[in-house]
RODO-2510 file (C-alpha; in nm, 4 decimals, decimal comma):
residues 379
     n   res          X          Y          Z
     1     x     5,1931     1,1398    -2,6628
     2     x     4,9265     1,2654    -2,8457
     3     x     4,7846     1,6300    -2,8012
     4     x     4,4813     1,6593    -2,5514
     5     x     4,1692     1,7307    -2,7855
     6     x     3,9751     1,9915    -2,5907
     7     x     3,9701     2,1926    -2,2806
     8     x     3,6748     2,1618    -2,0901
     9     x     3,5398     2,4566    -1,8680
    10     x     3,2904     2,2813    -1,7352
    11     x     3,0170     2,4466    -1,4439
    12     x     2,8531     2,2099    -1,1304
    13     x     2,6194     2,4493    -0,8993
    14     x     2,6531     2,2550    -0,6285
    15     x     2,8304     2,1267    -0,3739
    16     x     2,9806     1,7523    -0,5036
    17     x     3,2718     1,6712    -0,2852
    18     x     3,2783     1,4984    -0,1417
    19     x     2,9984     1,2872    -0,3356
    20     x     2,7515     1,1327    -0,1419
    21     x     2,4099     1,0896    -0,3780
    22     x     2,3854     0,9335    -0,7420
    23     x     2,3694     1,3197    -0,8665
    24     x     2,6937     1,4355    -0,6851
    25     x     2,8741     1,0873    -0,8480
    26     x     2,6972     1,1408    -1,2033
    27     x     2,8822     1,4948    -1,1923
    28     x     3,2440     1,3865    -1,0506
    29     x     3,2449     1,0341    -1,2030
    30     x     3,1987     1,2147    -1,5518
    31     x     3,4272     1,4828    -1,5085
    32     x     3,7085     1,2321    -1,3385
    33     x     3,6746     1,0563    -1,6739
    34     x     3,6960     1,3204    -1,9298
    35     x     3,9932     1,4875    -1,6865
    36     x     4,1743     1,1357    -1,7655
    37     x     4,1623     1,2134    -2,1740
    38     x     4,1793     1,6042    -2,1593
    39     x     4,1841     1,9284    -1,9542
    40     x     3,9084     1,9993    -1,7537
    41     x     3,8310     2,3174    -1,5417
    42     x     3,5293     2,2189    -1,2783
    43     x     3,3709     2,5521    -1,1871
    44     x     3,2153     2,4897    -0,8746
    45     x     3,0930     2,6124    -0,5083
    46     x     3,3408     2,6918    -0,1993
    47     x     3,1918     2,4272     0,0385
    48     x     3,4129     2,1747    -0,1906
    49     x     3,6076     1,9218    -0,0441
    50     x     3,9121     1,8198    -0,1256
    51     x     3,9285     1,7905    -0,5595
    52     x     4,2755     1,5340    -0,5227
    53     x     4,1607     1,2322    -0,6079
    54     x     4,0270     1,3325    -0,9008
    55     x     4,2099     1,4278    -1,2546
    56     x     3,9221     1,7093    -1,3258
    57     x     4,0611     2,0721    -1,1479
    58     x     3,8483     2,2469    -0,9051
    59     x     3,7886     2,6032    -0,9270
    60     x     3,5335     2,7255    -0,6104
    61     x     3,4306     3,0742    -0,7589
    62     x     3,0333     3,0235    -0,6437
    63     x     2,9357     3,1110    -0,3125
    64     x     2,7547     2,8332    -0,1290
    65     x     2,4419     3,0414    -0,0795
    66     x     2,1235     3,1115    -0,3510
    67     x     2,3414     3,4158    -0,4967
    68     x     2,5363     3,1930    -0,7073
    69     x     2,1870     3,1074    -0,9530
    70     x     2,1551     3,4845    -1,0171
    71     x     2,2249     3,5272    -1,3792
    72     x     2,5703     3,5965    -1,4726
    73     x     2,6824     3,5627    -1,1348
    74     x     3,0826     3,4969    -1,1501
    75     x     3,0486     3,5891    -1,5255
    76     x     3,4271     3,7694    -1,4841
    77     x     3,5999     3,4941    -1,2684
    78     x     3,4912     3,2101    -1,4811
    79     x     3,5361     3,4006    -1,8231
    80     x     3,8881     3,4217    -1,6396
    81     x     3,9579     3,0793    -1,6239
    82     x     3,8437     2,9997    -1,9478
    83     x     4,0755     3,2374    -2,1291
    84     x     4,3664     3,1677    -1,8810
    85     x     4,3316     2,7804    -1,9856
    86     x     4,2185     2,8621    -2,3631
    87     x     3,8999     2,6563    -2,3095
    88     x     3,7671     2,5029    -2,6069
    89     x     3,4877     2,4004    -2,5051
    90     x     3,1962     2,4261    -2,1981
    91     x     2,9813     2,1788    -2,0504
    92     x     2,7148     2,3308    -1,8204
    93     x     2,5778     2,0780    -1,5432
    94     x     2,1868     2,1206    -1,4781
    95     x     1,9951     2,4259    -1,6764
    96     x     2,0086     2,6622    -1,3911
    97     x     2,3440     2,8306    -1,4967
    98     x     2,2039     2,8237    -1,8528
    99     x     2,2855     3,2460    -1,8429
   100     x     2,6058     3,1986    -1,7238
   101     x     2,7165     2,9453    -1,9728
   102     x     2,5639     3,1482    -2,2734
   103     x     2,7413     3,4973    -2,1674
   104     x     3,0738     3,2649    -2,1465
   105     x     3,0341     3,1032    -2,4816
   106     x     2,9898     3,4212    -2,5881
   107     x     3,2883     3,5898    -2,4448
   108     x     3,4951     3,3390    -2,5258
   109     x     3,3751     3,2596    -2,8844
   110     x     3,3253     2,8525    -2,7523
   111     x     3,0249     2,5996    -2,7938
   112     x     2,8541     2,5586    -2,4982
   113     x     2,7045     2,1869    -2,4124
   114     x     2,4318     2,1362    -2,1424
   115     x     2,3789     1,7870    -1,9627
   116     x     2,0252     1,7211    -1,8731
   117     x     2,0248     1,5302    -1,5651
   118     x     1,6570     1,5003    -1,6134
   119     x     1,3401     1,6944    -1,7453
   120     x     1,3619     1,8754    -1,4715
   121     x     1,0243     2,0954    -1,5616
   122     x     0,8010     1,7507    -1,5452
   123     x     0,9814     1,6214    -1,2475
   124     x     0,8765     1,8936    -1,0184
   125     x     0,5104     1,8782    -1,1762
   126     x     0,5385     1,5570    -1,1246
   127     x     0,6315     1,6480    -0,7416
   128     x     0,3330     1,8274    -0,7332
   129     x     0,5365     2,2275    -0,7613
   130     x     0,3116     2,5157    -0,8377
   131     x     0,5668     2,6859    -1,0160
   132     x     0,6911     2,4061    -1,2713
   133     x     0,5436     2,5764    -1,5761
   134     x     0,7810     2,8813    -1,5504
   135     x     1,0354     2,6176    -1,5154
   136     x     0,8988     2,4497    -1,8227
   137     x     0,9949     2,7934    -2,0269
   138     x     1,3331     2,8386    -1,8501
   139     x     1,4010     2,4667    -1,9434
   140     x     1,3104     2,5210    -2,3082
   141     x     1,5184     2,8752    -2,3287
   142     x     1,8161     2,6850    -2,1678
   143     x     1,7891     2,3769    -2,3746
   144     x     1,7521     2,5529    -2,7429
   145     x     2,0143     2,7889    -2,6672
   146     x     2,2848     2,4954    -2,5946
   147     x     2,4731     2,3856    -2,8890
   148     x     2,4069     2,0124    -2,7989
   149     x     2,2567     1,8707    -2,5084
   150     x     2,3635     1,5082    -2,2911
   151     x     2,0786     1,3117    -2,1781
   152     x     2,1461     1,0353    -1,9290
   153     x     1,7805     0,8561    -2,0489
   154     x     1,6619     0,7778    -2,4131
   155     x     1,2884     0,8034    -2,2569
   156     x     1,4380     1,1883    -2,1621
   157     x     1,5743     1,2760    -2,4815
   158     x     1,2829     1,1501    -2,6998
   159     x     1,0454     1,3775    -2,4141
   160     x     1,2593     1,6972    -2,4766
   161     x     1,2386     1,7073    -2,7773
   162     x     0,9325     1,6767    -2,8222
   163     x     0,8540     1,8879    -2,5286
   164     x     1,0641     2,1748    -2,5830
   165     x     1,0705     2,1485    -2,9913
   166     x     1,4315     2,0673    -3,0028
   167     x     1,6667     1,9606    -3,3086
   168     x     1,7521     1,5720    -3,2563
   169     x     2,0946     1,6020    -3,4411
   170     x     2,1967     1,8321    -3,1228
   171     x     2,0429     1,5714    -2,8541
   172     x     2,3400     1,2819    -2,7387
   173     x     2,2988     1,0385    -2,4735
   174     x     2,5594     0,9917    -2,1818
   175     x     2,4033     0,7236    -1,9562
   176     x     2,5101     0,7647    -1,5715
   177     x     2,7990     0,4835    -1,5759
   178     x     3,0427     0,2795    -1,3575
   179     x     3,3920     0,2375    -1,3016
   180     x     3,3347    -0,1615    -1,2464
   181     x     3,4491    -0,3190    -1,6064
   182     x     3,4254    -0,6896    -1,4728
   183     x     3,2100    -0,8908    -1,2165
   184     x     3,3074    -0,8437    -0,8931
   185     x     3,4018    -1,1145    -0,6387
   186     x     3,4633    -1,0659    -0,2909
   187     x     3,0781    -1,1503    -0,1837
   188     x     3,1427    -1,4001     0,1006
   189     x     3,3747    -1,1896     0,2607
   190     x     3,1566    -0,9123     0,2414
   191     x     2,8738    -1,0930     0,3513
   192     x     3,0199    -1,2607     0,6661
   193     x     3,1426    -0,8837     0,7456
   194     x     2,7595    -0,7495     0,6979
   195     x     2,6017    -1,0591     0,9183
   196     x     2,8405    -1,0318     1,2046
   197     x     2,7401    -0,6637     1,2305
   198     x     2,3445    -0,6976     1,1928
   199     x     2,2890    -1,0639     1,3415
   200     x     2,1820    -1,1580     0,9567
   201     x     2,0189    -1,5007     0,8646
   202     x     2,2940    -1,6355     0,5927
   203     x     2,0356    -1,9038     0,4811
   204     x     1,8073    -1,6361     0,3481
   205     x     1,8025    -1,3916     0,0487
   206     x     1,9133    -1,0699     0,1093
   207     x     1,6812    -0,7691    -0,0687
   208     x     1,8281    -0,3867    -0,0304
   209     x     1,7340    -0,0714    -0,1228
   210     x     1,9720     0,2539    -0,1216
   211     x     1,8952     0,6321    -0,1689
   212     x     1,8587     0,9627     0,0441
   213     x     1,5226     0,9530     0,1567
   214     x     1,4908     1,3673     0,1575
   215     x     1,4580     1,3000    -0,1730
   216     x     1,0569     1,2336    -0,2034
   217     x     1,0438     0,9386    -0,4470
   218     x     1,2853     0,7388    -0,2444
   219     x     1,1385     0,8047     0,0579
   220     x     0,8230     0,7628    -0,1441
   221     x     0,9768     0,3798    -0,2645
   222     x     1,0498     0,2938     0,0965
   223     x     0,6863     0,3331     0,2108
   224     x     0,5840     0,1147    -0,0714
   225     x     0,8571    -0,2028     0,0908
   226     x     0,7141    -0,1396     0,4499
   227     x     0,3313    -0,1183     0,3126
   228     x     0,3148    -0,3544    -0,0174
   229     x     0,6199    -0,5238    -0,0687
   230     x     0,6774    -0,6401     0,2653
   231     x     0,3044    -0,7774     0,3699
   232     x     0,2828    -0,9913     0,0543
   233     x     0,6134    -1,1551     0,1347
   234     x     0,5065    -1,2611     0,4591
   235     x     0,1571    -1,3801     0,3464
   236     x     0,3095    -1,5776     0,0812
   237     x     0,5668    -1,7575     0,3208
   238     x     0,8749    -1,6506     0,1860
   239     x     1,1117    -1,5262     0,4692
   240     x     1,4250    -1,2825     0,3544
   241     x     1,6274    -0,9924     0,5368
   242     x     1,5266    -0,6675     0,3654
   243     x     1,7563    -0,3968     0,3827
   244     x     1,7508     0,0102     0,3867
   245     x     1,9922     0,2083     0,3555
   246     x     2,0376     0,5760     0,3363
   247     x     2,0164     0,8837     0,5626
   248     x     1,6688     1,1096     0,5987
   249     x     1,3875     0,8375     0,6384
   250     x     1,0976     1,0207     0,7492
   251     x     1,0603     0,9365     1,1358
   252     x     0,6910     0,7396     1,1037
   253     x     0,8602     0,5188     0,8215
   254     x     1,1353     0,4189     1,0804
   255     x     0,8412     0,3764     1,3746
   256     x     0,6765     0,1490     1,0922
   257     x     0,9736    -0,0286     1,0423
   258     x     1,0350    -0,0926     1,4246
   259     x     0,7066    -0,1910     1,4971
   260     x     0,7108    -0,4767     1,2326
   261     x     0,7991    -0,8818     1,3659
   262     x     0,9968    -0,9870     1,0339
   263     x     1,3412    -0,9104     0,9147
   264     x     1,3616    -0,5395     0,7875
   265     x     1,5658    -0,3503     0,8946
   266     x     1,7052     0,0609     0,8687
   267     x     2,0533     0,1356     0,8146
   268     x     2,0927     0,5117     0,7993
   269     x     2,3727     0,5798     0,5830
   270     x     2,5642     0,2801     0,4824
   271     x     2,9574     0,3897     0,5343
   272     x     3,1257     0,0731     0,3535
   273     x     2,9099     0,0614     0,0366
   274     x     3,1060    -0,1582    -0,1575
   275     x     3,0654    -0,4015     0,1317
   276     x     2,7051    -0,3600     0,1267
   277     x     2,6449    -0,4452    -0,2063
   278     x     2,8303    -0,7241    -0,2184
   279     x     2,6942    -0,8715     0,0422
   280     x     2,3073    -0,8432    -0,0730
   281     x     2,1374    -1,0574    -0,3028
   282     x     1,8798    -0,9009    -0,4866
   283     x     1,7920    -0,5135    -0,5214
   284     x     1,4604    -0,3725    -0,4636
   285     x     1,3826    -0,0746    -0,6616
   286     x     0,9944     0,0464    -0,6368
   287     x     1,0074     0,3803    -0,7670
   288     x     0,7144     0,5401    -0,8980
   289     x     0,7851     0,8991    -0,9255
   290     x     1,1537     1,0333    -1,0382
   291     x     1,2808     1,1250    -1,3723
   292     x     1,5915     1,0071    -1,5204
   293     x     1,8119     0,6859    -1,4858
   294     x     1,8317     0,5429    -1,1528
   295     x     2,2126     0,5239    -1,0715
   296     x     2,1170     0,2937    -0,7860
   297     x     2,0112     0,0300    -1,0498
   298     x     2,3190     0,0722    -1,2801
   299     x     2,5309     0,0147    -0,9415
   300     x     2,3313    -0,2996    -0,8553
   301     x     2,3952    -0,4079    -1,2531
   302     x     2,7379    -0,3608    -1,1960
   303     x     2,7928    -0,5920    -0,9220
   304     x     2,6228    -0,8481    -1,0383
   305     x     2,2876    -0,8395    -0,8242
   306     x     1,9522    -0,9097    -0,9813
   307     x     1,7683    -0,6211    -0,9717
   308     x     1,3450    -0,6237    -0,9368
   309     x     1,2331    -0,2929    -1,0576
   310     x     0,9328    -0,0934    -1,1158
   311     x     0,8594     0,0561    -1,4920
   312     x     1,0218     0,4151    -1,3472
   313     x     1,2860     0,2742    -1,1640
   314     x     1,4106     0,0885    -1,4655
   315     x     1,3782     0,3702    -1,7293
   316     x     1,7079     0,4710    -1,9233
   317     x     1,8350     0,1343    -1,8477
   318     x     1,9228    -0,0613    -2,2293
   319     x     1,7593    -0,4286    -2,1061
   320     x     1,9397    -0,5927    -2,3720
   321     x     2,2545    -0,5862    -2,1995
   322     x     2,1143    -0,7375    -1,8524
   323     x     2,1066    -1,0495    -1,9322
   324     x     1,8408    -1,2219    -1,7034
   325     x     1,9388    -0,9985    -1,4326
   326     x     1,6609    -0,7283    -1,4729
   327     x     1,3379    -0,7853    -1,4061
   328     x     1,0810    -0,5302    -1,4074
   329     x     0,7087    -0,5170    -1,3224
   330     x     0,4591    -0,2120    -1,4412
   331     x     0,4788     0,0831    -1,1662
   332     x     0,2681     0,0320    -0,8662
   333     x     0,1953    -0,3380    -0,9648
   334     x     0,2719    -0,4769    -0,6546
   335     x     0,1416    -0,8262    -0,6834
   336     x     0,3678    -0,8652    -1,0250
   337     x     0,6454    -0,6898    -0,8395
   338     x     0,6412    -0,9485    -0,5522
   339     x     0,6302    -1,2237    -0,8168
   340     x     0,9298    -1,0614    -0,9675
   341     x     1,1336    -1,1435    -0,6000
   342     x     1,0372    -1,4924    -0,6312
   343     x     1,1637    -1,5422    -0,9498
   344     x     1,4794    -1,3760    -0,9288
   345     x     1,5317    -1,5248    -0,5871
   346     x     1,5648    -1,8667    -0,8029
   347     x     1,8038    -1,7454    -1,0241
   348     x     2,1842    -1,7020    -1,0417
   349     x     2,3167    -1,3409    -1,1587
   350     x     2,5534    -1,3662    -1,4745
   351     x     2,5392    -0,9879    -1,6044
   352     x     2,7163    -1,0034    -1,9295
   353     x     2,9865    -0,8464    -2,0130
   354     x     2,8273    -0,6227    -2,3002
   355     x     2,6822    -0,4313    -1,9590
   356     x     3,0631    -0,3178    -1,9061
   357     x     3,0928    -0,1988    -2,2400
   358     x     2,7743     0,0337    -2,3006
   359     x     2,7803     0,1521    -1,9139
   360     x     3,1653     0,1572    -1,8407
   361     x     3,2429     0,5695    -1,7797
   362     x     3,5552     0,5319    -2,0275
   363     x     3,3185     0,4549    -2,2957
   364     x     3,0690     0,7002    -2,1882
   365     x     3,3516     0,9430    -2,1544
   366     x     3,5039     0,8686    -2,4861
   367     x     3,1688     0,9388    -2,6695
   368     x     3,0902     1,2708    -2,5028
   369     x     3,4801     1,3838    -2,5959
   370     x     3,3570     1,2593    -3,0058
   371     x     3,0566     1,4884    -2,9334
   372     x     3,2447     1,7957    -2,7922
   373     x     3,5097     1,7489    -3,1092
   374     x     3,1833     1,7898    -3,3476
   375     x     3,0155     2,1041    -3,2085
   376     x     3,0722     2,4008    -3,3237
   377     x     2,9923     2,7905    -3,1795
   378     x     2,7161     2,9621    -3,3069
   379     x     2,7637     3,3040    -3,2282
***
């Protein structure tokens, strides 16, 4: 057996297990895959679950409160670790612990790598934040400190470095990916499962749309179903089931939804999500607002489900490996997006198998290990 290449100390400020949002499964889907081809140390928060189905090793030195963001914060524990494991390298989830993961490369005489999970600066202008342009500076600091940087968008690397003024030979992509390498079957079982539990018309197409709706853009996205989506539908004729899924829709969206005559319906949070999706025909994805890729869309990919998306919704996402299963209308273009339904509700999903290859996490996992092996500390 060949020797392990690097040992990862790698730092997540957050609570991720157990996951249950595309961000949480971007961090432990990454980290499960680079645990599978070498050693790596997840630094993370004491409100944890269980790390044992997973080949990455948990380490819950951060407190689950605020404290844990203050710079340096666990500096000794974590410089610990690192020299305990002889860590050759650090991966730093999210700029926040940008401090932390510069005193350790210091310390420990190790490049330090930061993964961008988006611009996070323009997202919260973009969310209307007051405070976003001191943001914008600690985002630049972080960012041209780092000896490389992961973006999970090519839209978001070409922005940052133009925004922040950074060196492209340091900026690497690492899409968010999936663990899927091959279409999926299973759908008719799934779906008789999914109509016996919500009285489901089996003669109709079945739209859904998935995300926590605390987060504003998808709660945002499921205002624009109930308000645009949904009344053009109807006045064109064409009858579906529409689904939602996901915990925290705002209370008048739900009212909305209750008060309406057709079929569309709230789920909450769907429990059997590989059921779901294989059940459901088409996915819905109106985003407007939201930076980075949409791991909702690259799940929908993966099983085989055309996917009608807005501009936003689809960024990140390499259309020349869809196939005919993508369609996407310009942002807020609801008359195109509604046309994009029709059409792919007359077509059969074939993703090709060039998807698997760009998006599987082994291959995503494999480059970012080809990355680590080429940086090199500067002290």
């Amino acid at each position: 057996m060949s020797a392990k290449p690097c040992r990862i100390l790698s730092i997540a400020p957050y609570r991720v297990l157990p996951p249950t949002t595309g961000g949480h499964w971007a961090i432990v889907s990454l980290h499960d895959t680079l645990g599978r081809i070498c050693e790596d140390h997840l630094l993370g928060t004491v409100d944890n679950g269980n790390d044992d189905r997973y080949s990455f090793i948990l380490h819950p030195i951060f407190p689950a409160s605020p404290g844990r963001y203050l710079p340096l914060f666990g500096l000794r524990k974590a410089a610990g670790i690192g020299r305990r494991y002889d860590a050759t390298h650090i991966i730093c989830e999210h700029p926040y612990m940008a401090p932390l993961a510069i005193a350790l490369s210091r310390k420990l005489h190790i490049p330090w790598v930061l993964r961008s999970h988006n611009i996070e600066a323009l997202r919260f202008r973009h969310l209307g934040k007051r405070w976003w342009r001191l943001l914008h500076l600690y985002e630049r600091f972080a960012m041209r400190s780092a000896d490389a940087i992961f973006f999970i968008t090519p839209e978001d690397c070409a922005r940052a470095i133009e925004e922040y003024a950074l060196r492209s030979e340091k900026c690497h992509l690492a899409p968010y990916g999936t663990v899927i390498k091959t279409q999926p079957g299973g759908r008719e079982a799934a779906r008789q499962k999914l109509m016996a539990e919500l009285s489901l018309d089996p003669s109709l197409p079945w739209l859904y749309f998935l995300g926590v709706h605390s987060y504003a853009p998808n709660a945002e996205a499921a205002g624009h179903i109930v308000r645009e989506i949904y009344p053009r539908l109807e006045a064109l004729g064409i009858r579906c089931e529409i689904l939602i899924g996901g915990k925290g829709l705002p209370q008048p969206l739900q009212q909305a939804i209750s008060a309406l005559p057709g079929r569309i319906h709230y789920m909450g949070f769907v429990d059997e999500l590989d059921i779901f999706i294989k059940a459901c025909d088409i996915m819905i994805n109106p985003l407007t607002t939201g930076g980075g890729i949409k791991t909702k869309a690259v799940e929908a990919l993966a099983y085989n489900k055309m996917l009608v998306s807005t501009t936003n919704g689809a960024a990140g996402i390499l259309r020349e490996v869809c196939g005919n299963n993508l369609i996407v209308a310009a942002d807020a273009d609801w008359d195109a997006f509604v046309q994009g339904i029709v059409t792919a509700m007359a077509r059969k999903p074939d993703i090709p198998q060039a998807f698997y290859r760009h998006y599987s996490w082994e291959a995503i996992g494999q480059h970012v290990i080809g990355v680590l092996g080429d940086t090199r500390y500067e002290s």
